[in-house]
matplotlib code that plots the C-alpha trace (Angstrom):
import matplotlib.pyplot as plt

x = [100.5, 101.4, 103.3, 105.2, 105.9, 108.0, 107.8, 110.5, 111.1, 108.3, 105.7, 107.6, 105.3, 106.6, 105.5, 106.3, 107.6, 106.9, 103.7, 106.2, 109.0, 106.5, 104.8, 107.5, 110.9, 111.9, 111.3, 112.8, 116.1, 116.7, 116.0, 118.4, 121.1, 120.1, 121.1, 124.5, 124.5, 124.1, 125.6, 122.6, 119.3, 117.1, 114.4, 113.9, 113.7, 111.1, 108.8, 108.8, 111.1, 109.5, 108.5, 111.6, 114.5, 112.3, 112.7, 116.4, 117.7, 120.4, 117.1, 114.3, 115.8, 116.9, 113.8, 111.6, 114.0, 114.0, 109.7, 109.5, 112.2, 111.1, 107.2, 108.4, 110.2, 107.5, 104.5, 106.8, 105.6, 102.5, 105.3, 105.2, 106.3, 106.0, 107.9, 108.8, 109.4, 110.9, 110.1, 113.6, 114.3, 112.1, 114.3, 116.5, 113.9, 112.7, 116.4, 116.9, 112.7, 113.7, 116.5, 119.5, 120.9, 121.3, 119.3, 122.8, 124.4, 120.8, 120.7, 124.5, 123.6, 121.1, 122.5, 125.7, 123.0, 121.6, 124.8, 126.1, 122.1, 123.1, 126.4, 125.1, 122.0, 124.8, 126.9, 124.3, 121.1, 118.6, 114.8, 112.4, 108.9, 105.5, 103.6, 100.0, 97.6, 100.4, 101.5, 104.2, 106.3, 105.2, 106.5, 110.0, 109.8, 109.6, 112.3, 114.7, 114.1, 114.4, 118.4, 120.0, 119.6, 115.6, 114.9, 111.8, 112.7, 109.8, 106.9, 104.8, 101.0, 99.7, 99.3, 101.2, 105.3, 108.1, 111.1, 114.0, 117.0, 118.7, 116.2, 116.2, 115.7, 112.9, 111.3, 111.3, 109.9, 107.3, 105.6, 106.2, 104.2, 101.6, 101.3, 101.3, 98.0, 99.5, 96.9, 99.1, 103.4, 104.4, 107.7, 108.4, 109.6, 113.0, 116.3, 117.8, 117.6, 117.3, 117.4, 118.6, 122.7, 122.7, 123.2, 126.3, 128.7, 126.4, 125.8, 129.7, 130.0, 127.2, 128.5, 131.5, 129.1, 127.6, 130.6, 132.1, 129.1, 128.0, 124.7, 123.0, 120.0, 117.6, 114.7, 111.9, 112.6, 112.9, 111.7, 113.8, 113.2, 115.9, 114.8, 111.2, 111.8, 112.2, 115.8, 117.1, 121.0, 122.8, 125.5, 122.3, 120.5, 124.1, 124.5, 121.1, 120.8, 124.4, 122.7, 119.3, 120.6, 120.8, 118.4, 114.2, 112.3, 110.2, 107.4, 104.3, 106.0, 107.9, 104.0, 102.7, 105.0, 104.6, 100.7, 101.5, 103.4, 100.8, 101.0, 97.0, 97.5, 100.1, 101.0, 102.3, 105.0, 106.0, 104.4, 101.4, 99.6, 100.6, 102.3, 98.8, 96.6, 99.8, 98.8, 95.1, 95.5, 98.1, 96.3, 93.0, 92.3, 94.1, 93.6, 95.9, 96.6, 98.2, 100.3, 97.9, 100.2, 99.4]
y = [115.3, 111.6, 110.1, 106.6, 105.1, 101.6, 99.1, 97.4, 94.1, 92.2, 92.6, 89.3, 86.2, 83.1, 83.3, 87.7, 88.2, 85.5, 87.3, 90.0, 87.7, 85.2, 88.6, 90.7, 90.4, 93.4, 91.9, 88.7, 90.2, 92.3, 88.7, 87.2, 90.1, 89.9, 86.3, 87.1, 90.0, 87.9, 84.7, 82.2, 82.0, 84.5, 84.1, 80.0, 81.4, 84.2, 82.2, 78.7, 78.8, 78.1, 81.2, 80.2, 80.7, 83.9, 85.0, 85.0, 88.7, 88.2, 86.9, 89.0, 92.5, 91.7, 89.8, 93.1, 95.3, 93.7, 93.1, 96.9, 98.0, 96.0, 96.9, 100.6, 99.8, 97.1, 99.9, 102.2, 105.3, 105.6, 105.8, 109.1, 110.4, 113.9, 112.8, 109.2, 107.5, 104.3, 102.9, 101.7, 99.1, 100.9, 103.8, 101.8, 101.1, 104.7, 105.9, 103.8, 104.6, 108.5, 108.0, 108.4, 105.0, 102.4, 99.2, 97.0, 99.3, 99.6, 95.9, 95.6, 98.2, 96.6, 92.7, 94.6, 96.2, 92.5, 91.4, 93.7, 93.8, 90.1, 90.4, 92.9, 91.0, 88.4, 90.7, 90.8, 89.6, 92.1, 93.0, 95.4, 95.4, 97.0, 99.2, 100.6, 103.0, 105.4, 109.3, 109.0, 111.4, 108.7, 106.2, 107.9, 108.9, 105.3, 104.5, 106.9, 105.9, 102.0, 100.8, 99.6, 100.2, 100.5, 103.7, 104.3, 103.1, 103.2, 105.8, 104.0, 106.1, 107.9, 105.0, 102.9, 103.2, 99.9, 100.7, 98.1, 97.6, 95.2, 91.9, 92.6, 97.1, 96.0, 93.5, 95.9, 98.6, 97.0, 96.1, 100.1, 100.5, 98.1, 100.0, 103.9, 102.5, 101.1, 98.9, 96.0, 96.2, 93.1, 91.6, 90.9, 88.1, 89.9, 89.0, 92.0, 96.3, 97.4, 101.4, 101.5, 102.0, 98.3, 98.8, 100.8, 98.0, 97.5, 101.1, 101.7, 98.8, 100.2, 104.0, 103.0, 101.1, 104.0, 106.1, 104.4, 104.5, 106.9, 109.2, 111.0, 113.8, 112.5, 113.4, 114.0, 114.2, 111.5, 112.2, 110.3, 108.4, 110.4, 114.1, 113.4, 116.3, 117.0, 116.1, 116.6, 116.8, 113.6, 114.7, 115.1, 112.0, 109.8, 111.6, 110.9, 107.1, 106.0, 107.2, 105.8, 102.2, 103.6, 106.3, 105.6, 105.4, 108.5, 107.7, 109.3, 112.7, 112.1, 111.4, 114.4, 116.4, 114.9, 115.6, 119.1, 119.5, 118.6, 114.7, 113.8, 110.5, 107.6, 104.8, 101.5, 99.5, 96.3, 93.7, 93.5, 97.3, 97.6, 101.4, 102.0, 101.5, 103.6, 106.0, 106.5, 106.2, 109.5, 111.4, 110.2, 113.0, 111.4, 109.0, 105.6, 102.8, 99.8, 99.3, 98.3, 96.5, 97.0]
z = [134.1, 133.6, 137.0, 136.0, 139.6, 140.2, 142.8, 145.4, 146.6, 147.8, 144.2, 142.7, 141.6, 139.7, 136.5, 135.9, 132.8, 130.8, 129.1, 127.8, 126.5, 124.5, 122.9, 122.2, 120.3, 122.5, 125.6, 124.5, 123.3, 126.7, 128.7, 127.2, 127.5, 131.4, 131.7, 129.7, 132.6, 135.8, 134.6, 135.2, 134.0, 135.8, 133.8, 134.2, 137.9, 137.0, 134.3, 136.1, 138.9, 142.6, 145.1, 147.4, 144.3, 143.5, 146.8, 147.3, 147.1, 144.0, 142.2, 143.2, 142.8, 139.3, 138.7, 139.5, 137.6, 134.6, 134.5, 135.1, 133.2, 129.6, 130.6, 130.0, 126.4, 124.9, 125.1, 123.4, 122.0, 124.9, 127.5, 128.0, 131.6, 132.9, 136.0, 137.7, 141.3, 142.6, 145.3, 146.8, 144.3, 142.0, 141.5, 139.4, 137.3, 137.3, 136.4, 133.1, 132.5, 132.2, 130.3, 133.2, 133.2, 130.4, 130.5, 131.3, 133.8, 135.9, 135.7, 136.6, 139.8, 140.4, 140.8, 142.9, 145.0, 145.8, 146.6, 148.8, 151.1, 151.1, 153.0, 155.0, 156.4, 156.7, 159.3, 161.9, 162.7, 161.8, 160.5, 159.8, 161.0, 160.1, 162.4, 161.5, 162.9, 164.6, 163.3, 162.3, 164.8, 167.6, 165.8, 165.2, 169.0, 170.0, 168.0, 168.9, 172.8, 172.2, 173.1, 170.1, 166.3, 165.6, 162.8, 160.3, 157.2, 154.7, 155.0, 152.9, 153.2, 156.6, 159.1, 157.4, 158.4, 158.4, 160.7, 160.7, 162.7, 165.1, 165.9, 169.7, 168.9, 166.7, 169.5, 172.2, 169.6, 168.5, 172.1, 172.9, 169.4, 170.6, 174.1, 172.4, 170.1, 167.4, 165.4, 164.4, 165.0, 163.0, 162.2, 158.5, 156.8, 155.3, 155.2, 157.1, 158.2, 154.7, 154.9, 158.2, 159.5, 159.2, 155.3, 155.6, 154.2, 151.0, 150.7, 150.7, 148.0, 145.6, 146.2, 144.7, 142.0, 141.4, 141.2, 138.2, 136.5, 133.4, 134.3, 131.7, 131.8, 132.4, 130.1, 133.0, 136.5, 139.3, 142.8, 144.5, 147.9, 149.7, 148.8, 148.1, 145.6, 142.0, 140.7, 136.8, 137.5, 137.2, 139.7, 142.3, 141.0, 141.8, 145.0, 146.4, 144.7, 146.9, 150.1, 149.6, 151.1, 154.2, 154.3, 154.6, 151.9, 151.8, 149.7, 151.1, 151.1, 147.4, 146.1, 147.8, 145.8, 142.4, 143.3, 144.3, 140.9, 139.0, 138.7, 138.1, 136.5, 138.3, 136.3, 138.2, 136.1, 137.1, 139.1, 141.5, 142.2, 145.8, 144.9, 143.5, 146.7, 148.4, 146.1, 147.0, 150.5, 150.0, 147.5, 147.4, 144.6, 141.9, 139.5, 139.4, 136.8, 135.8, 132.2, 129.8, 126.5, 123.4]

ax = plt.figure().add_subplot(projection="3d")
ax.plot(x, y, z, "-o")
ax.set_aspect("equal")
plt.show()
């Protein structure tokens, strides 16, 4: 069975894209819709821009939508998903890839999503952090036991596990990381607690987003980062999707179930291939890929 995963924030490069909008008429006629969407010119910023502009939230989520998203349409008939995962971000992409969402509302979610992380990280001074080389449970120990707001946000592969919250939580966190055996607790270079309590102003905003927004059937089903299960129900799917902002990111335990339902074959779309070394450090059994165009 054929598993179509899509990455988060963090896979952007200048220069993404622009393969797909000189090939394809397709990919061309979507870009331009998305500038007519967001109201400036994301793809100057994606196809010459500089790595600071690409970085900025309002830009990159869209940017990483929108290469993912028109990936999936150009290779047309040969995209042919059994099931699909996003990871964070990515389930956007994964929502209008199976046929739930419409290209402009995912992209209109998807800018409003930006937006509101943006205010949020503005609120409060906050981060995330990655810690390797720890079980998990010891890291979600240490976390519950450190004062202030410090969770587990994104259980990326065994060993491998970002928790975010309040600067000064994830500070005194990651030296009681470093002192339980951890190989390497380092702090990341993000604007704020994404998946953590600190989101609950942007996931508020987006739920009410998401709310007014039409959800079809999808026609394969989503394993979604907050159930790590199987979900075909649009009333489920919206559910899950307006808590995911402040919920982690279950990823290692989502791909352990698309393996255990039969996924052999997982298919990165979008940029860079970080999902498919997450992959084979999960589920070393199966097989992983790239989009190859036509």
């Amino acid at each position: 069975m054929n598993a179509y995963i899509f990455p988060g924030q963090g896979a952007q490069f200048v220069g993404m894209g622009l393969d797909l909008y000189e090939k394809y008429p397709l990919a061309q006629e979507l870009f331009e819709i998305a500038n007519e969407i967001l109201g400036f010119s994301i793809t100057d910023i994606m196809f010459e821009g500089t790595p600071e502009a690409l970085k900025e939230t309002k830009v990159t989520q869209p940017a990483i939508f929108l290469h993912s998203v028109i990936l999936s349409k150009v290779i047309g008939e040969t995209f042919t998903p059994d099931m699909v995962a996003g990871h964070s971000l990515g389930e956007f992409s994964a929502l209008v890839a199976n046929g739930t969402l419409n290209f402009e509302d995912g992209l209109g979610l998807v800018s409003k999503r930006a937006m509101a992380m943006q205010k949020a990280c503005e609120l409060q001074p906050s981060t995330m952090a990655a810690v390797l080389g720890l079980e998990d449970g010891i890291v979600e120990r240490i976390c519950e036991e450190t004062e202030g707001i410090v969770v587990a946000a994104n259980y990326n592969c065994p060993g491998q596990l970002v928790i975010s919250g309040e600067v000064e939580a994830i500070g005194k966190a990651c030296e009681k990381l470093k002192e339980a055996g951890a190989r390497r607790a380092l702090v990341l270079p993000v604007g704020g607690a994404f998946h953590s309590p600190l989101m609950e102003p942007a996931r508020e905003e987006l739920a009410s987003a998401i709310e007014n927004t039409a959800f079809a059937k999808p026609n394969c089903p989503i394993y979604q980062n907050v159930t790590t299960t199987a979900v075909t129900h649009s009333y489920e799917i919206k559910k899950n999707l307006m808590a995911q902002l402040t919920a982690p990111v279950k990823w290692t335990q989502s791909i352990q179930n698309m393996a255990n339902d039969g996924a052999t074959m997982f298919t990165e779309v979008g940029p860079g291939n970080v999902l498919q070394g997450l992959v084979r450090k999960i589920v070393p059994s199966v097989e992983t890929t790239a989009v190859l165009l036509p």
